[in-house]
N, C-alpha and C positions, 0 to 999 in steps of 0.2 A: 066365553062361550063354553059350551058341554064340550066334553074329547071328540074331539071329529071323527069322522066316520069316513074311510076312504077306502074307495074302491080301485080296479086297474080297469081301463078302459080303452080295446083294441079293436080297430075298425079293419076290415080288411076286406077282400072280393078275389073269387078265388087263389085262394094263397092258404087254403085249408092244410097242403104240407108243412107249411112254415112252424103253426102256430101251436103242436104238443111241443119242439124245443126250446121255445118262446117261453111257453108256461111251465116245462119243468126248468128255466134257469130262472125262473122268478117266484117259484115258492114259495122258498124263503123270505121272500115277503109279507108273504099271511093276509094277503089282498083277496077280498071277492073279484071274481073275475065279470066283465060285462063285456062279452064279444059283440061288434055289428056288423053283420053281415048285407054287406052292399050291394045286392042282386049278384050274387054267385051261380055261377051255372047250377045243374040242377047237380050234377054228381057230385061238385065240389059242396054246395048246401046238404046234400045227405050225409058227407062226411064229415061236417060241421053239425048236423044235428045228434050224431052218433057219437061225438067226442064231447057234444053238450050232456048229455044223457052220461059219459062214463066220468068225468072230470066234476058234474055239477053245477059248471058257469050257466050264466044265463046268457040265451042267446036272444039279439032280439035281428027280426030281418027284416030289411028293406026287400020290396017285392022285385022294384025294381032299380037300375044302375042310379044314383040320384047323384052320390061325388061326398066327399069326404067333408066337407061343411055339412050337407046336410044329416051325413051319418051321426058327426058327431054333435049338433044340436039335438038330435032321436036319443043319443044312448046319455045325454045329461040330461034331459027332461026324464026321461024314466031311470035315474042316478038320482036325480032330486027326487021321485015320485016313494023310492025305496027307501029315504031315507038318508041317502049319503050325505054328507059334507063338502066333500074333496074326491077328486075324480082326477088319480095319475094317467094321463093317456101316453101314450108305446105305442111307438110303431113297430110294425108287425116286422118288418126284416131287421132290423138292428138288436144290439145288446150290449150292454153298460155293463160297467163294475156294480156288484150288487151293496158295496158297501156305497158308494157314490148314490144309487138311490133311495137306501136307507135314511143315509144323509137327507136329504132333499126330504123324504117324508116327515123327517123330525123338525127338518125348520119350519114346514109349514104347520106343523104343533104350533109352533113357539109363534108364528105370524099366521094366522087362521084366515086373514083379510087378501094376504098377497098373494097375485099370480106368479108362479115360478118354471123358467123354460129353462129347459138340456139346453148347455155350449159342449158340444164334444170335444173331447182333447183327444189327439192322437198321443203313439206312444211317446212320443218327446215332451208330454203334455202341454202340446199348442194349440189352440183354437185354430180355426180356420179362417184365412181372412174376409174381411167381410166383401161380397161380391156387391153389384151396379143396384140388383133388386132389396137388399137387407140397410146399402147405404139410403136410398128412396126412402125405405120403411121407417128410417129411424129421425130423417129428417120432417117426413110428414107426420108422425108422433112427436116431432119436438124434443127425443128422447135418443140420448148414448146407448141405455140401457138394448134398445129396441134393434139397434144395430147386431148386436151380438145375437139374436136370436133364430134359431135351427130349426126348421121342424125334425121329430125325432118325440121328443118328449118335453109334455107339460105336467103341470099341476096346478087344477081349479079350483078355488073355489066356487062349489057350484051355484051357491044360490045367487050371490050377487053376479056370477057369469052371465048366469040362466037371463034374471032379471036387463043386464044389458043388451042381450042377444033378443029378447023381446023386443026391444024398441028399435035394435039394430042388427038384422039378422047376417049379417055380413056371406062373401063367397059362400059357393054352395057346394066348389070346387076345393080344392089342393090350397087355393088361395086364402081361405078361411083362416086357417094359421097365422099369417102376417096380418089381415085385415084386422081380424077380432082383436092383435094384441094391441095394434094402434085405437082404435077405439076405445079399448083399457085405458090406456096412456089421456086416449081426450081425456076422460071421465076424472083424471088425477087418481086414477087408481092404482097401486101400488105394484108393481110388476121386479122381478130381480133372476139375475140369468145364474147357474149351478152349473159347475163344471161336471161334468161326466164322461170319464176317460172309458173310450169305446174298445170292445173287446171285438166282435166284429161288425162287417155291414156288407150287407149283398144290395150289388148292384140293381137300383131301378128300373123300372121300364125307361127311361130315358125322356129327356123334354118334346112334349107331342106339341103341333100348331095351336090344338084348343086348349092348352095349359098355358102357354105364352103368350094369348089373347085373352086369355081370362086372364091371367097375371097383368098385363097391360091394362086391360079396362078397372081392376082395381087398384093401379096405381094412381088412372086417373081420375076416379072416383075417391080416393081420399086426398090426394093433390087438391082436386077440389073442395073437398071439406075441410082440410086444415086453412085454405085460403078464408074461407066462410070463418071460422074458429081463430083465426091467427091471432086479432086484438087480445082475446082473453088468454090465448097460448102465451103471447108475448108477454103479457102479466104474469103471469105465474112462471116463466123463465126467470122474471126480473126477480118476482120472491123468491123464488129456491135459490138465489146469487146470493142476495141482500146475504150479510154475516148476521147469525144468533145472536142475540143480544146474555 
């Protein structure tokens, strides 16, 4: 394929202070910026429109709250619409070693096909062990890989993302992250985790009831589809076993 074309893609709702430090430790990157703004109050939207205008990024806004699945199916379709290829998305409170996602952006050069997700490593460089919800995820994608996977930071490829997100629009919510990567994994699509030793991370809002019920209903929700999928899942366990000839 042509040299890909990738963008940084940051979804955020009011959290407009966060994101000039965000964008000046990622400069150095040399990334068009694609901010989404997820129904931010109004003052926080004016000061996002006002740092759209000084910085250049394009903003695009949700009018109103819709949830982070749906931001980030908005800002890939108009990611594809512009042109891009590959669409690193960052989360807005965190920050990685800039050489760790340089990294990450040159493998996806060298594999233009694969989804690739942040493992954070703390300073001991230890991943995190995998918690009740990541262990679910990995075993209804049939997949180790899926186990290890954070939200924090991806890298899409857009057009075949775009294209399965069509037919499978996955959470609309926070949930989206874990759903959409298992549905990757159905499809036998190529997915591989990048360590990214974290510099820092501000605390979350914290687990709310409607994150833990939407998290629940799509664990049940792919539970069930892998049950539906399992004959041809099982097949293709048993090929990836079988040795090379």
């Amino acid at each position: 394929m042509n040299d890909p074309r990738v963008c940084l893609l940051i979804v955020l709702r009011d959290q407009h202070e966060l994101l000039p430090e965000l964008l000046a430790h990622l400069r150095p990157l040399n990334l068009p910026v694609l901010a989404i703004d997820d129904g931010s109050r109004l003052d926080s939207a004016a000061r996002l429109d006002h740092l759209a205008a000084q910085t250049g990024m394009e903003l695009i806004r949700l009018v109103r709250r819709s949830g982070k699945g749906i931001a980030v199916r908005a800002a890939l379709d108009e990611a594809q619409r512009l042109g891009y290829t590959h669409a690193l998305q960052h989360d807005i409170g965190d920050a990685y070693e800039l050489a760790a996602l340089e990294a990450l952006i040159e493998r996806s050069r060298r594999h233009p096909t694969t989804l690739f997700f942040g493992v954070p490593l703390d300073r001991q460089g230890q991943a995190p062990a995998p918690q009740l919800g990541a262990l679910l995820a990995g075993m209804n994608a049939f997949s180790h890989r899926v186990r290890q996977a954070r939200p924090g930071v991806r890298l899409y490829p857009i057009p075949s993302f775009n294209q399965m997100l069509a037919r499978f629009p996955c959470g609309s919510g926070a949930e989206f992250d874990v759903e959409s990567l298992i549905h990757w994994r159905w499809r036998d699509a190529p997915c591989e985790p990048h360590p990214l030793p974290l510099l820092t991370r501000r605390d979350g809002k914290g687990l709310t009831i409607a994150y833990a019920w939407a998290s629940l209903l799509m664990h049940l929700r792919t539970t069930f589809g892998m049950l539906l999928r399992s004959p041809w899942l099982l097949r293709r366990l048993r090929r990836d076993r079988e040795p090379q000839p």
